[in-house]
N, C-alpha and C positions, 0 to 999 in steps of 0.2 A: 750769297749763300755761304762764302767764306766766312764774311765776318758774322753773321748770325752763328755758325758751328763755334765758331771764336768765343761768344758770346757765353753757350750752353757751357763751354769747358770750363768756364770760369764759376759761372755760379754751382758746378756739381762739385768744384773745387774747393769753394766756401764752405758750400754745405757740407762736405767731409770733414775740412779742418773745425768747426764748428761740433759737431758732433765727438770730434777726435776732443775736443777742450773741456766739452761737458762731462764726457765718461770719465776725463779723468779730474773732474772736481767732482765728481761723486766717490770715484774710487777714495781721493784723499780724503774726503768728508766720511767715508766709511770707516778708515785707516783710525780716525781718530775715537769712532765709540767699539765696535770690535776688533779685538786682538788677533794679530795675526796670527795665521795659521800655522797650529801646531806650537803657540806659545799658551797656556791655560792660566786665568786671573791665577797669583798670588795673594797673601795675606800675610802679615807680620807677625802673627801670632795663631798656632791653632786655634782650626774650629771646635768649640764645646763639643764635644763625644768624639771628637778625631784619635786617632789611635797611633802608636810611633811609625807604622806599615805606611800610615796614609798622612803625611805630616802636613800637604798642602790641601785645602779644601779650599769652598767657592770664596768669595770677595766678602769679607766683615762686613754684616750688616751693621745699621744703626746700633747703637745700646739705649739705653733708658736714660742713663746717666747723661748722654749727651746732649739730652732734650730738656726744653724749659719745663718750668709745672706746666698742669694741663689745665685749661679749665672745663665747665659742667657740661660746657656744651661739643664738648669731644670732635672742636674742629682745631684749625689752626696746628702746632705744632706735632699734636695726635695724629693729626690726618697724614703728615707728612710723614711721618715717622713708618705709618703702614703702609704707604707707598714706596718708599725705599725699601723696606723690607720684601715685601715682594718682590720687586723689582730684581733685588739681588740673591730671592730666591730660584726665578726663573732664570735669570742668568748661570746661577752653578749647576744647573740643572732639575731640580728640585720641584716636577713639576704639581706632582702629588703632596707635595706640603705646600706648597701655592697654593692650591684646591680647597682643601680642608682647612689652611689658616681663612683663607676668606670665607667661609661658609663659619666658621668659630667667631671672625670678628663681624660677620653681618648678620647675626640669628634678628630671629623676630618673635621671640620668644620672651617676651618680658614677664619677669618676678612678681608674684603677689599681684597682677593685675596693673603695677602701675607702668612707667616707662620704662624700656630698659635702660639699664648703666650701659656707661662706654665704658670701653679695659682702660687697663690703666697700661703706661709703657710698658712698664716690669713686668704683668701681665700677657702684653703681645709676645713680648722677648723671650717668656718659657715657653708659651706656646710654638712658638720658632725654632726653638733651639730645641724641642723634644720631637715635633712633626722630621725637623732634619735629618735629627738623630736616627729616629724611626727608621725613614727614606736610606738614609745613608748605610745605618748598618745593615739594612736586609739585603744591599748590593753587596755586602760584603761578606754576608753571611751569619754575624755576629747574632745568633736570633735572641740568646740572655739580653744584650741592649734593646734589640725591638722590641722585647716581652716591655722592658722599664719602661721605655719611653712610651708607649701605650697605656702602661697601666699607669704612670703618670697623668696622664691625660686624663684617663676615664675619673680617678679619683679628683681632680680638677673638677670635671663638668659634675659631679658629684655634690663639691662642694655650693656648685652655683646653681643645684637642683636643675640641672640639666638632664633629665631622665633618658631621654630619645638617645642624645649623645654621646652618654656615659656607655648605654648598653652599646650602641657603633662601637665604640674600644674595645670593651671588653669583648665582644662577638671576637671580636681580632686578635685579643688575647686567646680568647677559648683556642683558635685556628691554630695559634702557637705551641700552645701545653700539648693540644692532640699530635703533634706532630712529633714532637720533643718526647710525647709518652711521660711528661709528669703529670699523675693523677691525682696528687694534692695540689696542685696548680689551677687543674682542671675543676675541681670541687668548690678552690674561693671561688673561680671565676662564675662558675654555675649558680653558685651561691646569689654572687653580686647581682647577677643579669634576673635571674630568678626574682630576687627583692626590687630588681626597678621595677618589675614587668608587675610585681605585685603591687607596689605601691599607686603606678599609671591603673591600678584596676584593669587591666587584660590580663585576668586570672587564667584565663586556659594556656597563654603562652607562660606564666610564670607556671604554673603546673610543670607544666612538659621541661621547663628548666630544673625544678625543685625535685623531679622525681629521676631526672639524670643523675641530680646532687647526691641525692639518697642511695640509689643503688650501685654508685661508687664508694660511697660512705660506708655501705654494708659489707664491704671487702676490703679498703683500704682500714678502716676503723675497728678490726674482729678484735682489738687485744682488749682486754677488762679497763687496760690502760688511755683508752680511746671515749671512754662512755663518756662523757661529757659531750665531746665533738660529735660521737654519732647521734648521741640526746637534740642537740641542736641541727642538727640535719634533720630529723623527724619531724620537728616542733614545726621548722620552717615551712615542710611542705602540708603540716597539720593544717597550721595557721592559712595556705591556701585553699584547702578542702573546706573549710570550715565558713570562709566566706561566700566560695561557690554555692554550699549549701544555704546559708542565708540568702543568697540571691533566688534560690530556688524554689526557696520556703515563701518566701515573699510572691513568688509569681502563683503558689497553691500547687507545687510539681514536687509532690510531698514522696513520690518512689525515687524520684532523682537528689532529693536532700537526703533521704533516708542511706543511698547507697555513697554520697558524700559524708554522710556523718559517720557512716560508719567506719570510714576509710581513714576520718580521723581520730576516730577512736583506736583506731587498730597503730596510729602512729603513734600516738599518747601513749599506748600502752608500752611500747616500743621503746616510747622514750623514759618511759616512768612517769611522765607525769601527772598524777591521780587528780586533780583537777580539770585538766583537760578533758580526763578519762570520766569523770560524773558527769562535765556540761555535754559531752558528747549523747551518755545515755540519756538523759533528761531530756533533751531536742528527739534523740528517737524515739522515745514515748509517747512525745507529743502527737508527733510527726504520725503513730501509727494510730495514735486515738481520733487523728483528725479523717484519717482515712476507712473509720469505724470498726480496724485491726488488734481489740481492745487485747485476745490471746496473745497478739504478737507485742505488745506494749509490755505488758507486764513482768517480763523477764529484767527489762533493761530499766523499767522504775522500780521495782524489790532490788536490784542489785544497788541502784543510784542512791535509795534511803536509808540501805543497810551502810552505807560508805559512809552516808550525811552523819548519821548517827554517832560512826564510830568516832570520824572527826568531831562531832559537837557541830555539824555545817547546822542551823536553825532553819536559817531561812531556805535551803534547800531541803530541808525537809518538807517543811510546809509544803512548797510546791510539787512537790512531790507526793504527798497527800492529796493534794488536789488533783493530779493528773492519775495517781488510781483512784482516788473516790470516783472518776468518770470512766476509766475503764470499767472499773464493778461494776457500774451503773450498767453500761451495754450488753453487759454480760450478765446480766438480770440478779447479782448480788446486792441485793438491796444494803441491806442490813450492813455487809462491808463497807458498800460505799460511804453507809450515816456514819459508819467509825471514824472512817478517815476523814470525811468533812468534819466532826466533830474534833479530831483531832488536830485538824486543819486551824481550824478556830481557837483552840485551845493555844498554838503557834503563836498565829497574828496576833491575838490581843496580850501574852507576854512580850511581843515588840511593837505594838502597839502602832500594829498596821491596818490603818482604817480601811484602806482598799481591799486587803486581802479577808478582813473580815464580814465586811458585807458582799463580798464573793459569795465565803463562804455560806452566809447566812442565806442566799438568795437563793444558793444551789441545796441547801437541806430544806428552805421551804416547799421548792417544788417535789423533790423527793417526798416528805412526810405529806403533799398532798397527793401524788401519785399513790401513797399507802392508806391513803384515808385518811392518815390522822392530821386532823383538820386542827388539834387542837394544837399542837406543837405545832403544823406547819403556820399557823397563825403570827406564834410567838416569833420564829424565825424571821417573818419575813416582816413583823411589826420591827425586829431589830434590826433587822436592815433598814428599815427606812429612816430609825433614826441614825442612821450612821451615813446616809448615805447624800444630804445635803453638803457636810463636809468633805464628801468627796467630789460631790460633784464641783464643790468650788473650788479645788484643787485644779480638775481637770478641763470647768467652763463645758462641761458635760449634759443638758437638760434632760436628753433621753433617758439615762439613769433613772433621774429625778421622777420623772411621768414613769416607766416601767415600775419603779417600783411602788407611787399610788394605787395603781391598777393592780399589783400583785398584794396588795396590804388590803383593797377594798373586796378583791376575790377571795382570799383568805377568811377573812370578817363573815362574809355570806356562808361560804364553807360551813364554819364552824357552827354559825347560828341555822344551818339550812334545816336541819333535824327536828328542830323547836316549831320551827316554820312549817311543815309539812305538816306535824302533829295539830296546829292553832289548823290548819288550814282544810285536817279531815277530821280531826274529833270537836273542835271548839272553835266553832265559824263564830257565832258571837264572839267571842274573846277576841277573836283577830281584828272582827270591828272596832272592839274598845281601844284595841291596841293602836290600830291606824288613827283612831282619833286624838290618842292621849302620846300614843307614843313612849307607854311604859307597856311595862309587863303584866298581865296580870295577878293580883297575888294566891297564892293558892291555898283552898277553902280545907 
């Protein structure tokens, strides 16, 4: 029993010294990659955006300089290089530019459809050095460097058509100016985020950016000496109205363009710019002719041809002619509408617009047959047909082509319908001779 207890004490002896050997080759093994406590890495040289307050910052990362060239396939001394970096970003603490630098160097987001590019070093290394800056100065309160280094950024993914990206900055810019209470800070930035949000086509959130733009713009910009900037705050959010209404118009949701169009109209005018201000009217014309609102068209195409005019605009005239010649129409002005068609016509063929002319033409044939007069609606619509082969092969069009057979052969009938009736109740012989000879008969 002795020597058995003898036994136990020995090996729980071992096993302590044992264990007592191992903790401390790990302690030492520790000792050698973190720093003891209460000693913080140095560096030899400040860190880019360090301040004289704060002269030691994390452990010098890699530089660009220190690395070989790179090659296409962005492994090898690239790869290491973003590994150190990180590395010695989470080390200084940095956990939130860790985050974001790797989500920056691993998008999947490739250009143009083909592969993406790998950054180049100099590339990783701003991005580093402004993510730090960022991180760094907002612990210290410095918010003018957090503004930079942000908007650094966002101009960056900007340049690499980064859209999603760009606006993540700038959202973080916006959070800054609002806080700081600069309003023209507040306006580029709106601006910016506004234009990406426009460009990705999610026009309702670029809306809602563009119309914050503005009614900051409307306060900060009241001097005479501002019209230009406030001009282009209008325009921008014009130029958003103006697409939502095309989308609108396209889907035949012609009360929801109309109240878009007009909203850009009301910007245009805002801004001055009389261009904008006649395509605006001309789409509402359209827009209330197609909803059979000819009363409510007619203000905004009289105003839209009076403007064509005054400029010399041609070709918006014409169209403009054409879009009241169909309002009169509805509104049972004959006679107005032949004007304008007429005058329509008169447009196109001094510019010597084949489409716009057998438009025209097709639209006063049926008119002069709607009046009876067969004889003129004939001629109209005999000239549209010759006009309307070379349109059709402009456009590879055939329906054209067959419509307007069919409207030249009812025309034809039309006209001779009169002659026809008479052969058919006063001179039944005649009509036989007719059907057999296929002439006229001549008269006695």
């Amino acid at each position: 029993m002795t020597q058995q207890r003898h036994e136990r004490d020995a090996r729980s002896s071992a096993a302590t010294t044992g264990s007592s050997a191992v903790a401390s080759s790990r302690r030492a093994s520790a000792a050698n990659v973190v720093p003891a406590t209460g000693k913080k890495p140095t560096r030899s040289k400040p860190m880019r955006g360090a301040t004289e307050a704060d002269p030691h910052g994390p452990p010098s990362p890699p530089r660009a300089s220190d690395v070989p060239a790179v090659d296409a396939g962005g492994g090898g001394p690239q790869l290491k290089l973003k590994e150190d970096i990180c590395v010695q970003m989470l080390m200084g603490g940095f956990v939130q530019s860790y985050v974001d630098l790797f989500y920056l160097t691993h998008r999947r987001e490739p250009r143009d459809g083909g592969a993406s590019e790998p950054l180049a070093p100099a590339e990783i290394e701003f991005l580093r050095d402004q993510l730090v800056t960022a991180e760094h100065c907002k612990r210290r309160g410095d918010v003018g460097d957090v503004l930079g280094a942000y908007d650094s950024l966002a101009t960056y993914c900007a340049e690499k058509n980064d859209l999603k990206t760009m606006i993540f900055f700038y959202d973080k810019c916006l959070e800054i100016a609002r806080v700081v209470k600069d309003p023209l800070c507040e306006m580029r930035v709106l601006s910016k985020i506004g234009g990406g949000y426009h460009a990705l086509q999610e026009l309702q959130q670029a809306r809602e950016y563009h119309e914050q733009h503005v009614a900051i713009a409307q306060i900060a910009y009241e001097h005479e000496d501002d019209a230009i900037l406030r001009s282009e705050a209008f325009m921008q959010l014009a130029r958003v109205y103006w697409d939502l209404a095309m989308r609108h118009e396209a889907q035949r949701q012609f009360e929801d363009a109309i109240d878009l169009y007009k909203k850009h109209l009301d910007c245009a005018s805002k801004a001055g710019e009389l261009d904008a201000v006649g395509d605006a009217q001309i789409r509402i014309g359209m827009c209330y002719n197609w909803l059979g609102q000819a009363s409510n068209a007619l203000p905004f195409l009289d105003a839209y041809v009076a403007s064509c005019r005054k400029t010399g605009n041609v070709e918006g005239e014409g169209k403009a002619c054409a879009e009241l010649a169909t309002a009169h129409e509805t509104l049972g002005n004959k006679q107005l509408s032949i004007e304008f068609l007429n005058h329509y016509v008169a447009i196109a063929s001094k510019a010597d617009n084949l489409i716009s002319q057998a438009d025209a033409c097709r639209r006063l044939g049926h008119i002069y047959t709607a009046s009876q007069d067969f004889a003129r609606a004939r001629e109209m619509h005999e000239k549209n047909y010759e006009l309307t082969p070379a349109v059709a092969a402009g456009t590879q069009d055939s329906t054209a082509m067959n419509c307007s057979r069919i409207n030249v052969g009812a025309s034809r009938a039309n006209d001779r319908l009169t002659l026809f009736l008479t052969l058919v109740k006063d001179d039944f012989r005649g009509l036989l001779e007719w059907k057999n000879s296929r002439t006229l008969p001549t008269a006695d």
